[in-house]
C-alpha positions, -999 to 999 in steps of 0.1 A, spaced: -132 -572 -621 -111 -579 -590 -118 -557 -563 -90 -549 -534 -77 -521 -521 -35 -511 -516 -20 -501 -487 16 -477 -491 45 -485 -463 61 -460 -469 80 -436 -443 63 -408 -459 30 -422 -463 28 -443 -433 7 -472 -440 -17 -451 -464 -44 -471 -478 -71 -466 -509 -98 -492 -523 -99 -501 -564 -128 -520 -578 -99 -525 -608 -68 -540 -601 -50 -549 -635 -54 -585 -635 -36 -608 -661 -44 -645 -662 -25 -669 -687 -38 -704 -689 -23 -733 -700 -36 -770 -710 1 -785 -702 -1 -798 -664 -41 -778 -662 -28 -748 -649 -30 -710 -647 -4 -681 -638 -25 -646 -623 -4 -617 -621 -20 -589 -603 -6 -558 -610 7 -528 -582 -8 -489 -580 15 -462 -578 6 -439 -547 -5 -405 -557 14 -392 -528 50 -407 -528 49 -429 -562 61 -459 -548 41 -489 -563 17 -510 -538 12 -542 -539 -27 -549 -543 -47 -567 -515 -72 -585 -533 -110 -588 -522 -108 -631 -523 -140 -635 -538 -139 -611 -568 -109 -628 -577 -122 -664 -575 -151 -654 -598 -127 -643 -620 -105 -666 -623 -133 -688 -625 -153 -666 -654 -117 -668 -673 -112 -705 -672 -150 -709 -684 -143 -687 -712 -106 -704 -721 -125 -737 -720 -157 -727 -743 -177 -732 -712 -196 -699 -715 -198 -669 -734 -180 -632 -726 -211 -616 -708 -214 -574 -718 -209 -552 -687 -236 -543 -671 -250 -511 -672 -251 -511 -631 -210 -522 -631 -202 -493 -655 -218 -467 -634 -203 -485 -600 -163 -481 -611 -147 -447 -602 -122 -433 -627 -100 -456 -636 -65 -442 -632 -40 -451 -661 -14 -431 -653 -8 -451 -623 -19 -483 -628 9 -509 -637 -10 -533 -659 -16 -505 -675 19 -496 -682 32 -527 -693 -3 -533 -717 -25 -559 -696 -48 -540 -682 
């Protein structure tokens, strides 16, 4: 998963700021030109609900993106979450969560 955190700029909210060890994440590959599109989905604040823009952790996203590509080329097998990665997410908030919105989360 990629890891981040999102940081409101609101008037209201004044620069408020919350971690996520799930930002909605949706990579589309594509063989013309080797390439790859990421779209990383916003949060809505639980305080104003204005969508924030995530602020990615750059190495959870790298293995990511990197884990996806190895799986789109039949590099490797989609590994089962760990046990210790189950227990290590908080509640993941749907209601909230853009990707989950749209359906790509």
């Amino acid at each position: 998963n990629v890891k981040g955190r999102f940081v409101c700029g609101t008037e209201r909210c004044g620069n408020r700021e919350w971690e996520s060890s799930v930002i909605a994440t949706n990579l589309r590959f594509s063989k013309v030109g080797n390439s790859y599109k990421a779209t990383l989905h916003a949060q809505q604040c639980n305080r104003c609900e204005k969508y924030a823009e995530p602020i990615v952790e750059v190495e959870t996203y790298v293995e990511r993106v990197v884990y996806m590509l190895d799986l789109w080329m039949g590099v490797r097998e989609r590994e089962k979450p760990s046990e210790t990665n189950r227990r290590a997410r908080r509640p993941h908030d749907r209601s909230r969560c853009h990707g989950c919105k749209v359906g790509e989360c």
